[in-house]
MMTF fields as JSON, N, C-alpha, C and O atoms, coordinates in Angstrom:
{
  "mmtfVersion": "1.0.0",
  "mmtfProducer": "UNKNOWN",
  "numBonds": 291,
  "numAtoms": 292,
  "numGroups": 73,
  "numChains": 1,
  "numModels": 1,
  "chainsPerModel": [1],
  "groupsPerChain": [73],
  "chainIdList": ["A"],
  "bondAtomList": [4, 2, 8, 6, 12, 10, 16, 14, 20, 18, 24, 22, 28, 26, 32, 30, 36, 34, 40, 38, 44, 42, 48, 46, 52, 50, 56, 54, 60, 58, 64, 62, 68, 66, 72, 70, 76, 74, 80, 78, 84, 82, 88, 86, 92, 90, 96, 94, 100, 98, 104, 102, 108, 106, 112, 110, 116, 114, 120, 118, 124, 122, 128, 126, 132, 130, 136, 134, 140, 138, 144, 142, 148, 146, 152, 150, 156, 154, 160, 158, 164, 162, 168, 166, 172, 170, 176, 174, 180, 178, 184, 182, 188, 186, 192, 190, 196, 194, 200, 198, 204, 202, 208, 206, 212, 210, 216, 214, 220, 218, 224, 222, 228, 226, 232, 230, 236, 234, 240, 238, 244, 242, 248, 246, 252, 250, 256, 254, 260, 258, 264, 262, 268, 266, 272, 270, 276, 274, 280, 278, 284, 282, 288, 286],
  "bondOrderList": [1, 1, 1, 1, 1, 1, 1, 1, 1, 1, 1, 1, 1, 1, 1, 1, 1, 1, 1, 1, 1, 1, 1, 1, 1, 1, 1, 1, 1, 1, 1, 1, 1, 1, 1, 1, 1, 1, 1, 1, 1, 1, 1, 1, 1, 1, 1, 1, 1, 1, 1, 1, 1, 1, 1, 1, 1, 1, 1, 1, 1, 1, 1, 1, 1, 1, 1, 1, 1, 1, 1, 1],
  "groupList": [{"groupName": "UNK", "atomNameList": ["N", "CA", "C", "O"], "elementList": ["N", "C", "C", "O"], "formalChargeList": [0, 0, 0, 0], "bondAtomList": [1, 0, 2, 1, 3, 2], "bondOrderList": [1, 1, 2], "singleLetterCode": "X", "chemCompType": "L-PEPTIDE LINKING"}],
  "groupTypeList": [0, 0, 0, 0, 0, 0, 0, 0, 0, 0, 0, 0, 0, 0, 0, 0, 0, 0, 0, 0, 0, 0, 0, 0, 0, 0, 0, 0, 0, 0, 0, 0, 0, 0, 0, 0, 0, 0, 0, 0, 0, 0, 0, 0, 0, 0, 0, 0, 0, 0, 0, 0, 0, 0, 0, 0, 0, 0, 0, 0, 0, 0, 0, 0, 0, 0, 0, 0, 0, 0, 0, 0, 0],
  "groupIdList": [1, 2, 3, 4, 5, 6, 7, 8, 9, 10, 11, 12, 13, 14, 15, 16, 17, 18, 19, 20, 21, 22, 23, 24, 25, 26, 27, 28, 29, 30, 31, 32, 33, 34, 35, 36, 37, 38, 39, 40, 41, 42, 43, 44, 45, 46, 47, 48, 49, 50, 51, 52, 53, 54, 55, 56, 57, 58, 59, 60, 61, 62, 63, 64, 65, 66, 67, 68, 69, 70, 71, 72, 73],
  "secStructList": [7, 7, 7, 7, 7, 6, 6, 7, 7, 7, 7, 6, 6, 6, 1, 7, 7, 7, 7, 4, 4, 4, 6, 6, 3, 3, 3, 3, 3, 3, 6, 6, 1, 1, 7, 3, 3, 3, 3, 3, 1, 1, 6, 6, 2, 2, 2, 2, 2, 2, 2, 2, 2, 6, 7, 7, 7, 3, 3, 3, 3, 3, 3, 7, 7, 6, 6, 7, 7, 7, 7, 7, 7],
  "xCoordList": [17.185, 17.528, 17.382, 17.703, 16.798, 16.755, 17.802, 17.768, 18.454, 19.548, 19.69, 18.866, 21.414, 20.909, 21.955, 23.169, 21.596, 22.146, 22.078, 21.244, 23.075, 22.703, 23.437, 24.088, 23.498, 23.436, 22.343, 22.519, 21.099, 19.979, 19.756, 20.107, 19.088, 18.24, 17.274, 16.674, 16.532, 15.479, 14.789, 15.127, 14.053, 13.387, 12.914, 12.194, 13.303, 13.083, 12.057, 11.537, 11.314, 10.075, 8.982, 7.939, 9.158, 8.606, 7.903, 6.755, 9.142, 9.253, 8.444, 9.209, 7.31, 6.932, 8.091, 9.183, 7.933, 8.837, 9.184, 8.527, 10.574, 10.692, 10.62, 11.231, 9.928, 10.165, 11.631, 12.494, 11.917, 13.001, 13.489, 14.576, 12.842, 13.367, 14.495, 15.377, 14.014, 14.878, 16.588, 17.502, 16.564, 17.881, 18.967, 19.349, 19.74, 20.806, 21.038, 21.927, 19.682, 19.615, 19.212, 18.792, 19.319, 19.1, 17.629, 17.313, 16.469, 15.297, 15.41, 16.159, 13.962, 14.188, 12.379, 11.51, 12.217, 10.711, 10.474, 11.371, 9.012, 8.387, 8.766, 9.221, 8.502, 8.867, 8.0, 8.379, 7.03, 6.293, 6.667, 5.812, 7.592, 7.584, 6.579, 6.753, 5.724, 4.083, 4.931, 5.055, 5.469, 6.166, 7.107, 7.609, 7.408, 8.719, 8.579, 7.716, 9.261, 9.153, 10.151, 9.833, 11.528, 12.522, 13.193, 12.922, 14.404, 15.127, 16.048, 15.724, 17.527, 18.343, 19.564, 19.561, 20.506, 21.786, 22.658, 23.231, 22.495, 23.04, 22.444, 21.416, 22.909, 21.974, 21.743, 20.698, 22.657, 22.231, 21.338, 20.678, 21.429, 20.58, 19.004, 18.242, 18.789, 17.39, 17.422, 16.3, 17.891, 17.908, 17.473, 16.525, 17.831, 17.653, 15.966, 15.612, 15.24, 14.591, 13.404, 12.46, 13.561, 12.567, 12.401, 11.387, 13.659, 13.575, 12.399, 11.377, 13.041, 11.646, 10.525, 9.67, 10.294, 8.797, 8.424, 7.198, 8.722, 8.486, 8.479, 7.636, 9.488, 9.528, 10.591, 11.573, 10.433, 11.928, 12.141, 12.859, 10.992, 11.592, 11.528, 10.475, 12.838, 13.052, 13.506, 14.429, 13.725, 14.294, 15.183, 14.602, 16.051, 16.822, 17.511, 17.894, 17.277, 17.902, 18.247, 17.641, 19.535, 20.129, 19.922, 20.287, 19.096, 18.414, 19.151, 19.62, 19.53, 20.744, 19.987, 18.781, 21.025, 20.747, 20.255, 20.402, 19.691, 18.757, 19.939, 19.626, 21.165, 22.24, 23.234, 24.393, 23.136, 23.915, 23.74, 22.68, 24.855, 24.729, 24.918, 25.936, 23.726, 23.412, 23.57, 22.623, 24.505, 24.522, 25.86, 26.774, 26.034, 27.147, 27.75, 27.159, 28.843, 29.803, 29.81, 30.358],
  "yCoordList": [9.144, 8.327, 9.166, 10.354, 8.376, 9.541, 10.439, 11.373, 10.659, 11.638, 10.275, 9.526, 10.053, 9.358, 9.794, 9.616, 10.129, 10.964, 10.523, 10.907, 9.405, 8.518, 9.504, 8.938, 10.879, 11.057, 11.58, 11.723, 11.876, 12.348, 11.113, 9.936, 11.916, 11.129, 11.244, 12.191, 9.905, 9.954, 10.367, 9.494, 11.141, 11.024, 9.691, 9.119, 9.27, 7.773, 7.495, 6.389, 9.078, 9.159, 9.555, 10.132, 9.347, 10.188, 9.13, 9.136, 7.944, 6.785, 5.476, 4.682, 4.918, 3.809, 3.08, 3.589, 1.578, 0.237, -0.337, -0.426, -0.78, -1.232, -2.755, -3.111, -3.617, -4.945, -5.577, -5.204, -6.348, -7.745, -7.809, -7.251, -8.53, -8.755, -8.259, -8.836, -6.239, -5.914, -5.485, -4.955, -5.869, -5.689, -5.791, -6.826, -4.25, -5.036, -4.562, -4.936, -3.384, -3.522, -2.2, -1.566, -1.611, -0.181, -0.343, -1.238, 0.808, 0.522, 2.455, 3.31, 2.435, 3.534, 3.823, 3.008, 4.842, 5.188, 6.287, 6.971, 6.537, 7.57, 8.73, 8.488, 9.96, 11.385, 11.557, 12.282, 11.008, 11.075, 9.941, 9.405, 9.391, 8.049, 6.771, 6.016, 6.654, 6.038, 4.89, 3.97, 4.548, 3.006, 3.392, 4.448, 1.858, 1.725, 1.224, 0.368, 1.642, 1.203, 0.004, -1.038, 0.418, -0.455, -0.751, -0.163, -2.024, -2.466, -3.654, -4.408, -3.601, -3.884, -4.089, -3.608, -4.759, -4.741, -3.326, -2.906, -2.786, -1.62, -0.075, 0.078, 0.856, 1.919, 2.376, 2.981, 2.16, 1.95, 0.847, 0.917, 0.102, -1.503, -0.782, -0.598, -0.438, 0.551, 1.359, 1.814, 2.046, 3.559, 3.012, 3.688, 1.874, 1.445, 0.595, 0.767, -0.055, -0.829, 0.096, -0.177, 1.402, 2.696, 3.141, 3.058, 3.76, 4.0, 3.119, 3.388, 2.311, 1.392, 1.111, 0.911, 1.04, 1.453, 2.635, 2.545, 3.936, 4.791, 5.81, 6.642, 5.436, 6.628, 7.031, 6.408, 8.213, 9.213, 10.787, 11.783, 10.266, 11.228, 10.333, 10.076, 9.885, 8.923, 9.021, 9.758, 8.833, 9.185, 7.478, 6.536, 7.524, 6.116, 6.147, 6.998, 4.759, 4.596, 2.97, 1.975, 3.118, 1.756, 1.469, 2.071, 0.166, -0.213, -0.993, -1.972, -0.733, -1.558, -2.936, -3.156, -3.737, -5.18, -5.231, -4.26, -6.451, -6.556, -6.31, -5.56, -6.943, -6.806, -5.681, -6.095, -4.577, -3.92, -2.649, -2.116, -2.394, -1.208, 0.117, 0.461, 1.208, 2.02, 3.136, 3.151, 4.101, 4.71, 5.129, 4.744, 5.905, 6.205, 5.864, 5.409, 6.185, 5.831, 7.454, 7.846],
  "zCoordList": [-17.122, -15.971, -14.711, -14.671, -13.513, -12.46, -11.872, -12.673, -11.232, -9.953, -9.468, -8.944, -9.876, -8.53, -7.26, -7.359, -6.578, -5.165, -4.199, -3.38, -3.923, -2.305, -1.399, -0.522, -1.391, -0.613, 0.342, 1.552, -0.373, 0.091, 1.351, 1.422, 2.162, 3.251, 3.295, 2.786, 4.202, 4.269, 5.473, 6.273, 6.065, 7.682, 7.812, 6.993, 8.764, 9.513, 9.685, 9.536, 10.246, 10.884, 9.635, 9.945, 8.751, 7.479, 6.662, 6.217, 6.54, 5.767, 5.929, 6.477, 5.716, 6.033, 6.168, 5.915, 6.658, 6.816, 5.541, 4.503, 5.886, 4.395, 4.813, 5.821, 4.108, 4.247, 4.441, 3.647, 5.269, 5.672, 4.53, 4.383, 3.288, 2.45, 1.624, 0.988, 1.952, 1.315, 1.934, 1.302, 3.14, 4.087, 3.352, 2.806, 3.293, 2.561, 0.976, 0.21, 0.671, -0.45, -0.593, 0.376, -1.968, -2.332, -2.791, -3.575, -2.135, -2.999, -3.101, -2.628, -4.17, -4.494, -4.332, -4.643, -3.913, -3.222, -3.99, -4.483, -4.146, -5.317, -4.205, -3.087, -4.708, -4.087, -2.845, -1.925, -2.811, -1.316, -0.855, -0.15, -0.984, 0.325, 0.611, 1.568, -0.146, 0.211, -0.671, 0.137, -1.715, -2.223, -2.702, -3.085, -2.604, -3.065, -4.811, -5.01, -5.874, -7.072, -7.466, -8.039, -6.994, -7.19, -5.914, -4.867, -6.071, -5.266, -5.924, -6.841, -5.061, -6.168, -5.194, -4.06, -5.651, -5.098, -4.826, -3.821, -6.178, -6.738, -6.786, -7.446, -6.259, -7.073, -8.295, -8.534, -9.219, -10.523, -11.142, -12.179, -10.521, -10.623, -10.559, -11.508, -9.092, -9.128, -9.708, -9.487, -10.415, -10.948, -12.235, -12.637, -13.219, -13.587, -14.013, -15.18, -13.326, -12.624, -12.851, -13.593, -12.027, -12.078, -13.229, -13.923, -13.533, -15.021, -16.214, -16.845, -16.071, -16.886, -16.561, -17.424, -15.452, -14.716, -15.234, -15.17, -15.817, -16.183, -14.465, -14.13, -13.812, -12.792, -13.089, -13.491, -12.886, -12.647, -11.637, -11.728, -10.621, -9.808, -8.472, -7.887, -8.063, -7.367, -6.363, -6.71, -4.828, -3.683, -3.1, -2.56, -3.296, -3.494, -1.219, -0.416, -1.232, 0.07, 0.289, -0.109, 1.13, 1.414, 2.775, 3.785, 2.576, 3.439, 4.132, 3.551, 5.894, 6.585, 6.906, 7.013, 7.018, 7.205, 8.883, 9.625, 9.295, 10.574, 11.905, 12.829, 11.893, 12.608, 12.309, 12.348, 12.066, 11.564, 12.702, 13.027, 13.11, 14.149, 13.814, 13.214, 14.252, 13.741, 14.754, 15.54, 14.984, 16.292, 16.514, 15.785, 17.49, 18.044, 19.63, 20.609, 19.49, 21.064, 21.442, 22.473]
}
């Protein structure tokens, strides 16, 4: 099963776009960033998901919803 380590980040600037669709939702992107394999409510849900895809070196991120404020005061 992969790591799964939400705490890793991702560079913003690194990362293609993740589709609308997935707002809201944990996907999990191959080690270079170029796709996404899974996506899921859960991070085990993707961790999961990949796993059976036959990936397992996975870089997992939760993708904020379209209204969701991101930033500081």
């Amino acid at each position: 099963m992969p790591t799964l380590n939400p705490q890793q980040r991702i560079d913003s600037h690194a990362a293609p776009v993740v589709p609308l669709e997935y707002a809201g939702q944990w996907v999990g992107w191959t080690k270079d960033l170029k796709r996404i394999v899974a996506h899921g409510k859960t991070l085990e849900e993707v961790a999961q998901i990949a796993e059976q895809a036959g990936e397992r070196d996975i870089v997992f991120e939760k993708v904020p919803r379209p209204n969701s404020f991101v930033g500081c005061r």
